[in-house]
N, C-alpha and C positions, 0 to 999 in steps of 0.2 A: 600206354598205361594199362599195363595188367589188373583187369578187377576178377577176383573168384569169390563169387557168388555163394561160397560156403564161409568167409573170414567172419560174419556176423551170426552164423549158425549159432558159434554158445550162448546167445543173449536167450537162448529155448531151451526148453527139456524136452520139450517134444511139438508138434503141429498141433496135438488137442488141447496141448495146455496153452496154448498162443495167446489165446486171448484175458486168461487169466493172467500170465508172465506181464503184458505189453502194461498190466496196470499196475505191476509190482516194481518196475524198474524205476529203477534211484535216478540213472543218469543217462535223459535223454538228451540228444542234441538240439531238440524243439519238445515245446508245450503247445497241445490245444484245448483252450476254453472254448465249450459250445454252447450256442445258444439253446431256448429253449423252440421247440419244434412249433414249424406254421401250416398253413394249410394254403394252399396255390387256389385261386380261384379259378375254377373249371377252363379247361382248356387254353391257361394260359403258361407264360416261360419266362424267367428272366433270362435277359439277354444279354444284359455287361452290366457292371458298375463305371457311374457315369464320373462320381468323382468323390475325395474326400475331403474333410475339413477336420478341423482338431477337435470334432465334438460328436460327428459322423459321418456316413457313405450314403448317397444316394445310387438306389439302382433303377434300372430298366425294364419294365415287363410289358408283353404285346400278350395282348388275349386275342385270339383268334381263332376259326375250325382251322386246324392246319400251321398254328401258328406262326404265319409271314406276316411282312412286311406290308406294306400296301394300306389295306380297308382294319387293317387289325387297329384295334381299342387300345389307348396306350397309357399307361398308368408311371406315374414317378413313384417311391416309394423314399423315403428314409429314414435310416436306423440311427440309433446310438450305438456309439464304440463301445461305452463300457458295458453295458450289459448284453448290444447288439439287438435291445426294443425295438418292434416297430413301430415309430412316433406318427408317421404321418402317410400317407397314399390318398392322389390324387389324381382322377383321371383327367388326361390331356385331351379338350374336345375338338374332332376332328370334325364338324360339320359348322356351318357358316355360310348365314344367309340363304338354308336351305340347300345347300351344295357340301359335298363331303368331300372331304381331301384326304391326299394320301400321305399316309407317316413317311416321313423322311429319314428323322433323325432326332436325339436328343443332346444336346452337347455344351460343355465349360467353357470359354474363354476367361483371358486373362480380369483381373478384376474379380472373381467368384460369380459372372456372368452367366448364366443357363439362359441355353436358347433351345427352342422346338422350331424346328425345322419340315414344311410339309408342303407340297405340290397339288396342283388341278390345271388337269387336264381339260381345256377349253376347245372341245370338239368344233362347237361353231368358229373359231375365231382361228384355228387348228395350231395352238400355243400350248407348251406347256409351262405354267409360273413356279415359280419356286419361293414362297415365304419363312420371314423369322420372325417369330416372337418371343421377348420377354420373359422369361418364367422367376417371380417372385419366390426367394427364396424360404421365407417365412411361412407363407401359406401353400407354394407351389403350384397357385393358378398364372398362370401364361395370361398377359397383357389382350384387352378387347381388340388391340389393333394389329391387323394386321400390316408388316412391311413386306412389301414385293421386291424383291433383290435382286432375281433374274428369272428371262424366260428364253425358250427355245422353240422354234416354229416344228411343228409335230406332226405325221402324216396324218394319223386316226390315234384312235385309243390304244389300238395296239401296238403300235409303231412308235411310241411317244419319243422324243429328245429328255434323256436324264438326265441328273445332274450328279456329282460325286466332288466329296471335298479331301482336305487336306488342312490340318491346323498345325502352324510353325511350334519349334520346339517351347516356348514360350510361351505360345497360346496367344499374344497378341495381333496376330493375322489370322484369315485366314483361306484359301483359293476354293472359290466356286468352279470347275471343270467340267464343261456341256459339251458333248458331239451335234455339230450342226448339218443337217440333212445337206445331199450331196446324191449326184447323180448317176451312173455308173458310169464306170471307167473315170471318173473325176477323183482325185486326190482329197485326200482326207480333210475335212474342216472340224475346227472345234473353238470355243470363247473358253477366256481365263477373264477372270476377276477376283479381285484384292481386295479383301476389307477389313478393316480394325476389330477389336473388339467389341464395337460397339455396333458393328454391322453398317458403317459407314465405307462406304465403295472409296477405295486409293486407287484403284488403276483398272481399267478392263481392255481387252487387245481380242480380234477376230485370227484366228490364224488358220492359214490354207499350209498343209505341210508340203515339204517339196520331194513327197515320194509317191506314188500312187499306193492307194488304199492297204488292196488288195498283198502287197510288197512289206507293208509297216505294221506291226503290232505296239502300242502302248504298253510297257510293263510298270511303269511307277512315275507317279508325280509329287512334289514338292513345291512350299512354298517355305524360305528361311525367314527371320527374323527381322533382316530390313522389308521384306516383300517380296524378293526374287523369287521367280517362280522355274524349277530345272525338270525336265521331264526326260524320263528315259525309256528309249523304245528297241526296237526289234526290225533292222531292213533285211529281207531276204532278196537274196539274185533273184529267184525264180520260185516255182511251184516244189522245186522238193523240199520247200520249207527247214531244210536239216540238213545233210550234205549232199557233196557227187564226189565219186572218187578217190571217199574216203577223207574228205575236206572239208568245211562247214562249210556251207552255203549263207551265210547270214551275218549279221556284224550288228553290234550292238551303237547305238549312238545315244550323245545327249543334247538335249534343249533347251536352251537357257536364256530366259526374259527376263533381262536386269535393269534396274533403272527404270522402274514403273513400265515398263514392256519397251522401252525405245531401244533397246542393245539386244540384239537378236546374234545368237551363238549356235556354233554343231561344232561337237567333237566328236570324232568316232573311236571308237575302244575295240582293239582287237586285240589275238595272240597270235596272230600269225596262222600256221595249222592245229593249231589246238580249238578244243573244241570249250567253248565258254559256257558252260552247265548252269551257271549262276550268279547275278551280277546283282547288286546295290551298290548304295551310296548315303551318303550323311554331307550336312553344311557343318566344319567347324567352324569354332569360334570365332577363327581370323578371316573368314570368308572361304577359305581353301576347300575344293570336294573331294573328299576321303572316297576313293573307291576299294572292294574289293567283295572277293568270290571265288567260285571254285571253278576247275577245269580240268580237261579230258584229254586223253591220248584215244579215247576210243570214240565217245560219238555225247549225245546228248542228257543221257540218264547214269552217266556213272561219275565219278570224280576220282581224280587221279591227287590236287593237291590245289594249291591255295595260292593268290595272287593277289597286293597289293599299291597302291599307289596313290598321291596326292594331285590332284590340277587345281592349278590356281588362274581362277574362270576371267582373270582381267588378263594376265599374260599371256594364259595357256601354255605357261613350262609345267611339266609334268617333274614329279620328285617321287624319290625315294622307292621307286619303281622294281619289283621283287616279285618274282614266281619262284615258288617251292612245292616239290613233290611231297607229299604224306612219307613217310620212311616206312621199311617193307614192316616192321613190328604192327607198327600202330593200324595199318590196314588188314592185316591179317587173324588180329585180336583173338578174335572168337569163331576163327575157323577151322575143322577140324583137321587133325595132324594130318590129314591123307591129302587132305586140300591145298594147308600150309604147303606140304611138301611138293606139289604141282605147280605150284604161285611162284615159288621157289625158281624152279629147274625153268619156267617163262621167262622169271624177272633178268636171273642169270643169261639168257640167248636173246634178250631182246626182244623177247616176242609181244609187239602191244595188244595182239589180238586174243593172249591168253593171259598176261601178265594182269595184276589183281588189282582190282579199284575198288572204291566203295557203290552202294549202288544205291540211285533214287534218295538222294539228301536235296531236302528243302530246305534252304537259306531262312532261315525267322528272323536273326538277328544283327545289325550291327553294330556296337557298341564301340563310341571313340573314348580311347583314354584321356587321362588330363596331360600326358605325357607325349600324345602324338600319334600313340599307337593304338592298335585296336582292338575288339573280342568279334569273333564270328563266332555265333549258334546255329546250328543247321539240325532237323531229324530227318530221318527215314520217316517217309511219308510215300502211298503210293494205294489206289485202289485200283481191285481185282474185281473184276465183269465175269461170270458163271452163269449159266440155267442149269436149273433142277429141273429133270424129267421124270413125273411121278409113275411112269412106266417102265423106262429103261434103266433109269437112275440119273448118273451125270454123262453129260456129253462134252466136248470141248476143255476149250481152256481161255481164260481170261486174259482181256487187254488189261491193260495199265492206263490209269490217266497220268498222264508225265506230271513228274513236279515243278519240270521248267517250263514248258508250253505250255502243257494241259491239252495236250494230244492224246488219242488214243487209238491206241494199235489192237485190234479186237481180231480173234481167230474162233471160230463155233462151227462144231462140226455136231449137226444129230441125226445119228444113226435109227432109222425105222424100217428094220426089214418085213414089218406085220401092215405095216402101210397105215397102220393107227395116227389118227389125230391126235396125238400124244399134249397132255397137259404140261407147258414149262413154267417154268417160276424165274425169271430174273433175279440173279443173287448181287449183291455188291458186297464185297470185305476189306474192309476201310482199317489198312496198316499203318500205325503210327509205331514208329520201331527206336532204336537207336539215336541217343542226343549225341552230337560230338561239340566240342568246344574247341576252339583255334585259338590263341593268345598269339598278336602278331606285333610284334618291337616299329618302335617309330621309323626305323630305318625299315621296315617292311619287313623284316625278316621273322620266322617263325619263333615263339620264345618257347611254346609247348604246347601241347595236343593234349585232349581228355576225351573218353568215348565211355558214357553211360549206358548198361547195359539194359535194354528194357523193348517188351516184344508186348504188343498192345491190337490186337485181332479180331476185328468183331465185324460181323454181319445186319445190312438194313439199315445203321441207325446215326450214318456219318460219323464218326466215331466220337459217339455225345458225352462222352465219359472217357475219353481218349486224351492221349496229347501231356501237356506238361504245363505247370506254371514256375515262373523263374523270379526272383527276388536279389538283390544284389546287398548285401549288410557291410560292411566294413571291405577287405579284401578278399570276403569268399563269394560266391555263386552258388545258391541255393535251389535246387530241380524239386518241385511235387509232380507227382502221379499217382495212379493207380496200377498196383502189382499184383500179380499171382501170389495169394501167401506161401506155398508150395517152393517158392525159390526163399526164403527161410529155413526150410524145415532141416532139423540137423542130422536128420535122419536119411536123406534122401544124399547119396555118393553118385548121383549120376553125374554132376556139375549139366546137367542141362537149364537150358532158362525158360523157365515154364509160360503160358501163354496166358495174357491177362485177356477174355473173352467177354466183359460187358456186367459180369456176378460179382461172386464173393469176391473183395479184395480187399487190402490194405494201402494206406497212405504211405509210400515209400519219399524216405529225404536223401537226396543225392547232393553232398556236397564235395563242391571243387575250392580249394584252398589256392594262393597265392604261387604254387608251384606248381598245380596240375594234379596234384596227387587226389582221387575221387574216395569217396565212403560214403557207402550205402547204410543206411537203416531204413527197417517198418518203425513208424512210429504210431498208428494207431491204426485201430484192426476197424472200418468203418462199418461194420454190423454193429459195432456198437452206439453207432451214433442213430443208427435205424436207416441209415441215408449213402448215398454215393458219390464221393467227391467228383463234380467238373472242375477241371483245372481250366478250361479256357475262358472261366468266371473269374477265379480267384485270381488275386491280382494285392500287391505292396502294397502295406497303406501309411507306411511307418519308420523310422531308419531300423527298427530288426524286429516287425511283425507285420504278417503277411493274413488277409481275410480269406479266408477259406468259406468253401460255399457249396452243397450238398445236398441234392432231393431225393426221395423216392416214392413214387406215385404220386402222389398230390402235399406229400409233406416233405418238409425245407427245412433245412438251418443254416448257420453261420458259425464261424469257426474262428478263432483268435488264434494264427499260430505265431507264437514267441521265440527266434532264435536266439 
C-alpha cells in the first residue's frame, strides 16, 4: 500500500502557518477536547489507566526517586469523562504492622472489582508473600485486611521468587505465575494458580518442566476463560541459541493445563527451515488456539511473511494451516529506487541472503475476528548501544537488543592513540519505526497488508513519548503518535520522512479502513496543549473515543479524542 507523505500537504499553506490552519479546519477525522492542566506531584508518573466506567477512568501513579516499582508510594486517582476533573486521589499504604511492602500491581476483575496487589519479602523465614486487597470503589481505600494468596521460598532479598499474572479475556480468572528456586543444572520449576474474581484460589499445580533450564526460555502465559492455563516457550538444541548452518537451532512449544491442571499437554510449532521471528497466540471462543506470526528465510531479526493456523487443544488436529510471503511491493515500500532495484535482480536469482525482508518488527498485536480470522500489528522496534567519547568524538557501533529474544549483539571499538583516559558516555537510541498491519482470512490466507509510515528516534529516555496507541471503531483501525510536523509541510519536495526526536511534534491519525487502504492526518499541533502526547498511556475508552493523555514537566492533561 503506497502512502506519499505529501497527499495531505494541501490541508497547509505553509509550516509557519501550521498551527494557525490545524485550528481553522472544517473537516477533521477526529476531535480533541482537553482538559484543563494538573500539576504531577514531585517526582512522580502515571503509569496506565486501570480501567473505565460509564462516568470515569481510574489511573495509576508511583511517586518515586527514580520512579519504579518496588518501595514507590502508590496513588489511584479518578477522573470524570465529561469534563476529565480530578474527583478523587488516594494513596495506597504500603506499610503494615510496621513492615513495608512492595507494590506489585493495581488491577479490575470482573464485577468492577479493584484489587492492589503487593509482596514482602520474609528474609527470616526466606519466603516471599504475595497479597490482595479490596479497593472500595467510592472512597478508594483498600480493605484493613490483608489476603495471602501465594508465596515462594526466596534466597535473600536479592534473589527473591516473583510473581507475574495474566487476567482471562473476561477478567473472571486470573493466573498467579512464580519461578520456584532450583538448583544448577536441575530443570526449570515454577507454581501456577487460578482464581476468580473474587481472589478465591480454583486450581494451583507445581510443575518441573521437562527441558533443562538453561535450553528453555518462557515467552508468554495465559489463562482463558474456563481456567486453562497455555504457556508458550522457546527450546533451544544448544548454546548458539539462534542457528548452525544456516538453520534455527530452536523450536517454539506449548503448554497447556486444562481441566484445573490434570490434562497436561506439548505441542511443538515449527517451519521446518525457516526461521520463526515471532510467535503468539489467542484462546477463541470455541476453545480452539489461534496461532500466528512472522518468519524468515534469513535468520532471526528480519521477516520474510506471515503464518497462520488453528489447534484445537482436545484433539490436537491443527486447521487452516497457511504461510505466506509479504509480496515484493509491500516490502520494498519506502526504499529507495537504487535499492528497490537490487532487491529486485536477488528476488529474481533466488538469492535469500540478499533478497529483501523487513527488518526488527515486533509483534504487539493479535486480534481474532468474529469470523475466524485474524489482524497482526507488529512495529519496528529496536535499540542502538553507542559511546560518546568527549575527546575523540564517537567510536564504534551499536548492538541491537533483538525484538524476539532481547539479545544483544554489541561491537565497540575506541580508538586512543594519545593514551588518554578518555571520558565515554553510554548512549542508547530507542527506534520505534514502522506499524504494518496483516489482515489474515479464516482460511489463513492473507486478505491485505497496510504499512504506516513513521520514524520515532530518540536518545536516553526509552522511548517515553515513542510508540503508538490503536483504537478499533466500527470496521476501521485507528494509529496515534507522535510525528515530525516537517513531514506536513507542502513545501518540502523531498518526500523524505522526517525524524520524530523526543520535541516539537504533532498528533498524527493513521487510519486503516476495511480494505487496507491508509490516510494519514496531523490532527493537533501539541504545543498547543503545552504538553506531549504518550501513546503507551492512551488507551479506548469508548465505541469511537479514545482518552488521550500528555505531560510536560510536571503538568498533565487529558484529552477526549472523538472519531
Amino acid at each position: 500500500m503506497s502512502i506519499d507523505k505529501k497527499i495531505y500537504g494541501f490541508l497547509f499553506l505553509s509550516l509557519i502557518a501550521f498551527n494557525g490552519l490545524l485550528a481553522q479546519m472544517t473537516e477533521r477525522p477526529a476531535e480533541i477536547a482537553w482538559s484543563n492542566p494538573y500539576s504531577e506531584p514531585p517526582k512522580s508518573m502515571l503509569t496506565k489507566i486501570i480501567h473505565t466506567d460509564a462516568a470515569g477512568f481510574y489511573g495509576l501513579r508511583l511517586q518515586a526517586a527514580g520512579v519504579t516499582a518496588g518501595k514507590a508510594d502508590v496513588f489511584v486517582e479518578y477522573y470524570l469523562k465529561e469534563d476529565m476533573k480530578l474527583k478523587m486521589s488516594k494513596t495506597l499504604e504500603l506499610k503494615f504492622k510496621n513492615k513495608t511492602r512492595d507494590f506489585e500491581d493495581v488491577l479490575m476483575m470482573k464485577g468492577n472489582k479493584m484489587y492492589f496487589l503487593t509482596s514482602f519479602n520474609n528474609q527470616a523465614k526466606k519466603k516471599n508473600y504475595l497479597f490482595a486487597q479490596s479497593v472500595n470503589l467510592k472512597n478508594l481505600r483498600p480493605s484493613p485486611k490483608l489476603n495471602k494468596i501465594s508465596e515462594v521460598a526466596t534466597k535473600n532479598l536479592y534473589q527473591e521468587g516473583g510473581f507475574r499474572s495474566h487476567i482471562s479475556k473476561d477478567t473472571s480468572k486470573i493466573l498467579i505465575y512464580s519461578m520456584l528456586p532450583k538448583k544448577k543444572k536441575e530443570p526449570e520449576q515454577f507454581s501456577l494458580q487460578v482464581f476468580d474474581s473474587d481472589f478465591t484460589e480454583l486450581w494451583s499445580k507445581e510443575i518441573t518442566l521437562p527441558f533443562n533450564a538453561k535450553n528453555f526460555s518462557v515467552e508468554e502465559y495465559r489463562v482463558d476463560n474456563q481456567g486453562n492455563v497455555y504457556m508458550l516457550g522457546v527450546i533451544y538444541e544448544d548454546q548458539s541459541k539462534f542457528r548452525r548452518g544456516g538453520k534455527p537451532t530452536y523450536q517454539y512449544v506449548l503448554l497447556a493445563y486444562r481441566n484445573n491442571g490434570t490434562d497436561v499437554e506439548e505441542y511443538k510449532v515449527d517451519l521446518g527451515d525457516k526461521f520463526i521471528t515471532d510467535l503468539t497466540y489467542r484462546v477463541a471462543r470455541n476453545g480452539d488456539l489461534v496461532f500466528s506470526g512472522f518468519y524468515s528465510d534469513k535468520g532471526n531479526y528480519s521477516v520474510k511473511g506471515t503464518y497462520f493456523f488453528r489447534l484445537d487443544p482436545t484433539t490436537k488436529e491443527i486447521s487452516n494451516k497457511n504461510l505466506k510471503a509479504f509480496d515484493f511491493k509491500f516490502i520494498t515500500e519506502y526504499m529507495t529506487a537504487k535499492k528497490v532495484d537490487k532487491a529486485r535482480k536477488a528476488d529474481k536469482k533466488g538469492d535469500k541472503k540478499k533478497a529483501p525482508e523487513l527488518y526488527q518488527y515486533a509483534l504487539d498485536e493479535l486480534i481474532l475476528r468474529s469470523d475466524g480470522g485474524a489482524v497482526l500489528i507488529a512495529e519496528q522496534y529496536f535499540v542502538e548501544e553507542r559511546y560518546d567519547n568527549n575527546d575523540f568524538g564517537r567510536y564504534g557501533y551499536g548492538g541491537r537488543y533483538g525484538g524476539f529474544y532481547g539479545s544483544r549483539y554489541r561491537f565497540n571499538r575506541f580508538n586512543n592513540p594519545y593514551g588518554y583516559n578518555s571520558y565515554r558516555d553510554q548512549v542508547y537510541e530507542y527506534n520505534y519505526n514502522d506499524i504494518i498491519v496483516v489482515n489474515i482470512k479464516p482460511t489463513g490466507e492473507i486478505e491485505w497488508t497496510a504499512r504506516i509510515p513513521k520514524q520515532q528516534v530518540t536518545t536516553n529516555d526509552s522511548g517515553y513519548f515513542s510508540s503508538y496507541a490503536m483504537s478499533i471503531v466500527k470496521d476501521k483501525f485507528h494509529f496515534v503518535f507522535n510525528d515530525n510536523p516537517k513531514n506536513y509541510d507542502p513545501n518540502d519536495k523531498s518526500n523524505r520522512l522526517y525524524n520524530y526526536n523526543g520535541r516539537n511534534s504533532v498528533i498524527t491519525l493513521a487510519t486503516i479502513d476495511k480494505d487496507g487502504a491508509v490516510q494519514m492526518d496531523p490532527i493537533y499541533d501539541n504545543r498547543q496543549a503545552g504538553i506531549t502526547t504518550r501513546p503507551k498511556i492512551c488507551k479506548q475508552i469508548g465505541r469511537n473515543e479514545m482518552l488521550i493523555y500528555g505531560e510536560r514537566g510536571r503538568k498533565y492533561r487529558f484529552g477526549s479524542l472523538k472519531f
